[in-house]
Kinemage of the C-alpha trace (Angstrom):
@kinemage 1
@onewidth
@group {chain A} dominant
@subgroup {mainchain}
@vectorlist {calphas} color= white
{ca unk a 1} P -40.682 13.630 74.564
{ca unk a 2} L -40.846 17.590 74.298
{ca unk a 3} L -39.447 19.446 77.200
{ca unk a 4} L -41.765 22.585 78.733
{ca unk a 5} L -40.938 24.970 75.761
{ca unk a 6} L -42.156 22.257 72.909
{ca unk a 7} L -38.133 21.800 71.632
{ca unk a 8} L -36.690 18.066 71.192
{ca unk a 9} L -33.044 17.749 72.082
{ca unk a 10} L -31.512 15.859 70.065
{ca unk a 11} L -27.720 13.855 70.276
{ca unk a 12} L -26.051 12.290 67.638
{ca unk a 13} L -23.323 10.129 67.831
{ca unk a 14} L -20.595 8.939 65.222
{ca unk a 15} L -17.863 6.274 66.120
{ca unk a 16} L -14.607 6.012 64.408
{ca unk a 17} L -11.157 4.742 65.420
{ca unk a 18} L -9.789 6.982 68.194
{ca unk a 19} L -12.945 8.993 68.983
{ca unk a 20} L -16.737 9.278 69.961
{ca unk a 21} L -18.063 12.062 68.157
{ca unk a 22} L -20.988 13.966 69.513
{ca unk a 23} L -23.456 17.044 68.332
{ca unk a 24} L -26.856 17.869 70.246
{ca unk a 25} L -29.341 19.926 68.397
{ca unk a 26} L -32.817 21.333 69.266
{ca unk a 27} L -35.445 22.383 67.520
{ca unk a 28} L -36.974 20.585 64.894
{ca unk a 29} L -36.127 18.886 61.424
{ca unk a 30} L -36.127 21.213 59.067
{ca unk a 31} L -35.059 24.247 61.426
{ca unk a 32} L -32.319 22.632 63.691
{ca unk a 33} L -30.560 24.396 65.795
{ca unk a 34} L -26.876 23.980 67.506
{ca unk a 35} L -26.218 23.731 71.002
{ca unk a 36} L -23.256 21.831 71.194
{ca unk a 37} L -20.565 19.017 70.180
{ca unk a 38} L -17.747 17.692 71.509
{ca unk a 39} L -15.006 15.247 70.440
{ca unk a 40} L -14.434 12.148 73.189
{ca unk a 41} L -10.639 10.478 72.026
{ca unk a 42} L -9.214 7.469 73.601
{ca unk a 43} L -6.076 5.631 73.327
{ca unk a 44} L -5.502 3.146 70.242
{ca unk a 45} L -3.841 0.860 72.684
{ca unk a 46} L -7.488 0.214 74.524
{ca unk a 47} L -8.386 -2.881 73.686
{ca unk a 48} L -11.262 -5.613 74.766
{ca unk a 49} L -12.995 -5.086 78.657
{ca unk a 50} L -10.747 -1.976 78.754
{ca unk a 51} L -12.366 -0.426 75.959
{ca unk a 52} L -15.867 -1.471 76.430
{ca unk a 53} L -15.765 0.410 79.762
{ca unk a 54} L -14.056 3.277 78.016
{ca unk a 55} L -17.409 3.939 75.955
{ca unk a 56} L -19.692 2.942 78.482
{ca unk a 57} L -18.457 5.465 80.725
{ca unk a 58} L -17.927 8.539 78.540
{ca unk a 59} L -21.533 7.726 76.729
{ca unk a 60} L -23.194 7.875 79.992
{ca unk a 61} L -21.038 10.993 80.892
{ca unk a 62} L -22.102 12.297 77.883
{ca unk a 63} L -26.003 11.271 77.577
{ca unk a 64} L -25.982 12.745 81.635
{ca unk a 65} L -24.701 16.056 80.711
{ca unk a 66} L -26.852 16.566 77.669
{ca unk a 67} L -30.481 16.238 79.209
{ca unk a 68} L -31.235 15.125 75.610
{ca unk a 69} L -34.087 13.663 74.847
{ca unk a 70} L -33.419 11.422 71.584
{ca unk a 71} L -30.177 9.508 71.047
{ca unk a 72} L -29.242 8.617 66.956
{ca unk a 73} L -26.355 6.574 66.641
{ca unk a 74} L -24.804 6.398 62.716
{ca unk a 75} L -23.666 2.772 62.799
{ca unk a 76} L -21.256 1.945 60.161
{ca unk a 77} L -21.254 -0.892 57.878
{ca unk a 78} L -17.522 -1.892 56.545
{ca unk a 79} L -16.602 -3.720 59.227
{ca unk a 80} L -13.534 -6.050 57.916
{ca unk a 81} L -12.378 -7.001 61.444
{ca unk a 82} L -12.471 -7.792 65.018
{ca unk a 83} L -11.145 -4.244 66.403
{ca unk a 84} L -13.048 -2.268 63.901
{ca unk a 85} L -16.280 -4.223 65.821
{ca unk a 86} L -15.082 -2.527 68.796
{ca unk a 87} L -14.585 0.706 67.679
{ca unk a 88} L -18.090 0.997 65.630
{ca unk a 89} L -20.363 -2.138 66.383
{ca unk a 90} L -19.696 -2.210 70.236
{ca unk a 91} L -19.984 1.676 71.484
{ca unk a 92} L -23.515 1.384 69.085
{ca unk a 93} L -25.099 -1.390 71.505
{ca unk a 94} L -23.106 0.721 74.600
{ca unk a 95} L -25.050 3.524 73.417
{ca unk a 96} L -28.196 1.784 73.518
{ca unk a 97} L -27.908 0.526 76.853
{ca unk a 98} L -27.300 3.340 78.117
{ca unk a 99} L -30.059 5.249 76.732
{ca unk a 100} L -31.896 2.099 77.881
{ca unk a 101} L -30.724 2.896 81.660
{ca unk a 102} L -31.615 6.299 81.462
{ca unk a 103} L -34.939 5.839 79.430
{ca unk a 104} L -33.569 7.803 76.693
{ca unk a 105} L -35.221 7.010 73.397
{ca unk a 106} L -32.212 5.400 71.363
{ca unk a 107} L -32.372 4.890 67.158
{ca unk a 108} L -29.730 3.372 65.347
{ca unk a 109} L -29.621 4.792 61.403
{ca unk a 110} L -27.225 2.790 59.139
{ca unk a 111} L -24.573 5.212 56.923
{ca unk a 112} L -26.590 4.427 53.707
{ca unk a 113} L -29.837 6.181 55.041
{ca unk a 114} L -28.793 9.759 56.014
{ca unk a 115} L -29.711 11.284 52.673
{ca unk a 116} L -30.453 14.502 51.361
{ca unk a 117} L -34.048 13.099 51.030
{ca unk a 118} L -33.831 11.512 54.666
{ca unk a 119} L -33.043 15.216 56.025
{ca unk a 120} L -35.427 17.340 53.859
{ca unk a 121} L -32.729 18.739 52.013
{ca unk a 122} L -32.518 19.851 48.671
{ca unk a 123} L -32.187 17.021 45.829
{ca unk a 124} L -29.095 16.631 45.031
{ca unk a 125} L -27.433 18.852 47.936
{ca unk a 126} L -23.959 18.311 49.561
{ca unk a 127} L -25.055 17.059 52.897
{ca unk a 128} L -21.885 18.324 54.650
{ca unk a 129} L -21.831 21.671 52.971
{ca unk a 130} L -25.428 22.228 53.610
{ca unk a 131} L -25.483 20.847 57.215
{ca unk a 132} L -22.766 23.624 58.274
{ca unk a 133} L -25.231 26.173 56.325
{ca unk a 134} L -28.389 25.301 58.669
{ca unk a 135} L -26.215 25.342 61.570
{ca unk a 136} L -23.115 26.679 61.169
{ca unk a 137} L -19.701 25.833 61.584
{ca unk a 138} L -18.031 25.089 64.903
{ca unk a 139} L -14.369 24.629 64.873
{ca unk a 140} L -11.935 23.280 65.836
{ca unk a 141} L -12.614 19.542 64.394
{ca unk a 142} L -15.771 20.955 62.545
{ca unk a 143} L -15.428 18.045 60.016
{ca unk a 144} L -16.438 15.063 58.005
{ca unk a 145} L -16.618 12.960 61.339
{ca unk a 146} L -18.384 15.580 63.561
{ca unk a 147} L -20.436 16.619 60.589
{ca unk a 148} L -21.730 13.233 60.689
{ca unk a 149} L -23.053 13.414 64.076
{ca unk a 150} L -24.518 16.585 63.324
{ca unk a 151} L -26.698 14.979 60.429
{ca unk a 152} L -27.371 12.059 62.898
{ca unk a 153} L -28.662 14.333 65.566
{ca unk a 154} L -30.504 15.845 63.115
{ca unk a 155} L -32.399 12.578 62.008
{ca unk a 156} L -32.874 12.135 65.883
{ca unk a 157} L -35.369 15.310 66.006
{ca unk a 158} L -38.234 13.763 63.934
């Protein structure tokens, strides 16, 4: 899973209405390091097949371009209807298919289990305060959502 210089790269992916967002790290748990994000938006007004391709498409783009070696997907539970399926179930099983294609190891962590304990992080710690402190701070959009696939990716380099 290592490349030639020993370092895992990591991508993490977080789904919400509107967006894919992305972070790869390298490195390794406990010393992460940045190397990029990026913030994929598509229009509210995709719905169904149109969608579906939407994510499949821009998740391969992205998985292509990052040469990553671990995908972690934060799958969200509150799902209350049928389009919030396709915005946060659907581009979760696109992801894995894709890493699938591209024999891309591909773990799906639940919201509930990226903890402070989860990440080797102080008891107690803000995860989102103390994620920007390992790694630092990469505006614009440097928040709660892209945070999130930051800790994800993070998970990812076990």
């Amino acid at each position: 899973m290592a490349r030639g210089d020993g370092l895992v790269k990591s991508l993490g992916f977080a789904f919400s209405k509107g967006d894919v967002r992305w972070t790869l790290v390298t490195g390794s748990q406990l010393v992460p390091t940045f190397v990029e994000r990026g913030r994929e938006q598509y229009a509210n007004s995709y719905e169904g097949r149109e969608l579906i391709n939407w994510f499949y498409r821009t998740l391969t783009e992205i998985v292509q371009r990052s040469d990553c070696d671990a995908v972690t997907v934060r799958l969200a539970w509150k799902i209350r209807n049928q389009q919030q399926a396709y915005n946060l179930i659907f581009p979760c099983a696109l992801a894995a298919q894709v890493c699938a294609d591209r024999k891309v190891v591909c773990t799906t962590l639940g919201s509930q289990t990226i903890t402070a304990k989860a990440l080797g992080f102080p008891k107690g710690a803000d995860l989102y305060q103390h994620c920007s402190g390992l790694i630092g701070s990469y505006p614009p959009n440097w928040d709660k959502k892209q945070i999130d696939s930051a800790l994800t990716a993070i998970l990812g380099l076990r």
